[in-house]
C-alpha positions as a printed Julia matrix, in Angstrom:
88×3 Matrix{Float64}:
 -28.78  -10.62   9.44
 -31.21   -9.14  11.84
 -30.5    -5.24  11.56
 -31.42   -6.04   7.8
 -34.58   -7.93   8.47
 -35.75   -4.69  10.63
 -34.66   -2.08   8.0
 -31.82   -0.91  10.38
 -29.28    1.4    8.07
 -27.08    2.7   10.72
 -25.69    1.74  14.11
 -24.9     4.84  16.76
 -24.07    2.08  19.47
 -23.56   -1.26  20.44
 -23.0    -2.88  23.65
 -23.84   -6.35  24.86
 -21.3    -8.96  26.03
 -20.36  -12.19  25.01
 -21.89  -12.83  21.16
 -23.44   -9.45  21.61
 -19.44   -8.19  21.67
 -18.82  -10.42  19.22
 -21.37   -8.79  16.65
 -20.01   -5.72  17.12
 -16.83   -6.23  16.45
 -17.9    -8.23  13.27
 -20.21   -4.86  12.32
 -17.2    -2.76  13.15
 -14.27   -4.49  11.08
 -17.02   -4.71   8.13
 -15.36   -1.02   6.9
 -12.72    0.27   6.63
 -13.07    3.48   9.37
 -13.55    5.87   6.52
 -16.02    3.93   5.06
 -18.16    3.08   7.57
 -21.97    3.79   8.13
 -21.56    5.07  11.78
 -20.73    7.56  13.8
 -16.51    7.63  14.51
 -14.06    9.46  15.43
 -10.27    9.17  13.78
  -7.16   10.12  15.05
  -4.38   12.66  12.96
  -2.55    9.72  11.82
  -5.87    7.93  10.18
  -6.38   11.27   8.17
  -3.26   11.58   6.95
  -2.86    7.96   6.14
  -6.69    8.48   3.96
  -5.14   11.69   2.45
  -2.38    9.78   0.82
  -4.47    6.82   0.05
  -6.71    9.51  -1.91
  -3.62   11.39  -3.34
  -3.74   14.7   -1.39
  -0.89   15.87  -0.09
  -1.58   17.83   3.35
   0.1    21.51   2.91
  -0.8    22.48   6.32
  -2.3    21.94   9.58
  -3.26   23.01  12.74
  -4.55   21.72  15.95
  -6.07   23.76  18.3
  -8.07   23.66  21.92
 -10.15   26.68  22.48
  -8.46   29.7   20.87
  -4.89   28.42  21.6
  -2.62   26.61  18.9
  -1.49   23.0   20.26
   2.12   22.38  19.36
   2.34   18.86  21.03
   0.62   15.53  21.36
  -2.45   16.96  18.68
  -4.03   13.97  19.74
  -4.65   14.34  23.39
  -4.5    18.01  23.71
  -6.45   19.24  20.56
  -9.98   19.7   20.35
  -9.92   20.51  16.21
  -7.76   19.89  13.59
  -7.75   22.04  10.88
  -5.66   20.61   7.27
  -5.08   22.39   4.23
  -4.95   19.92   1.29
  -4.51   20.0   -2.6
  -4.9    16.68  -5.07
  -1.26   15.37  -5.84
């Protein structure tokens, strides 16, 4: 591949269209999310679904935005989540 012929460890971005979509889709479904090389962000439900895959059970958590506690849609309204885990 060519980012291996030019020593390339780590991808922050990718853009192109046609093929050059194509490659980065390959690059990206390589992983699994967790697992990949690059820079990603993951939603609530993809930690929780890795904390059970890794046996911890999630004994708390809180989402906030700013200095306010977000009771809905952590998602979209939360800037930080914080969890509390132990091994199960």
């Amino acid at each position: 591949m060519l980012i291996d012929s030019f020593g390339i460890q780590r991808l922050l971005a990718v853009s192109g269209g046609s093929m050059g979509g194509m490659q980065a889709l390959e690059w990206a479904a390589a992983y699994e999310w967790y697992e990949s090389p690059n820079i990603h962000f993951l939603t609530v439900h993809d930690f929780e679904a890795l904390a059970a895959l890794e046996s911890l059970v999630v004994e708390r958590r809180y989402f906030l935005a700013g200095h306010r506690k977000v009771e809905v849609q952590p998602n979209l309204m939360a800037e930080v989540a914080v969890f509390l885990v132990r091994r199960g």
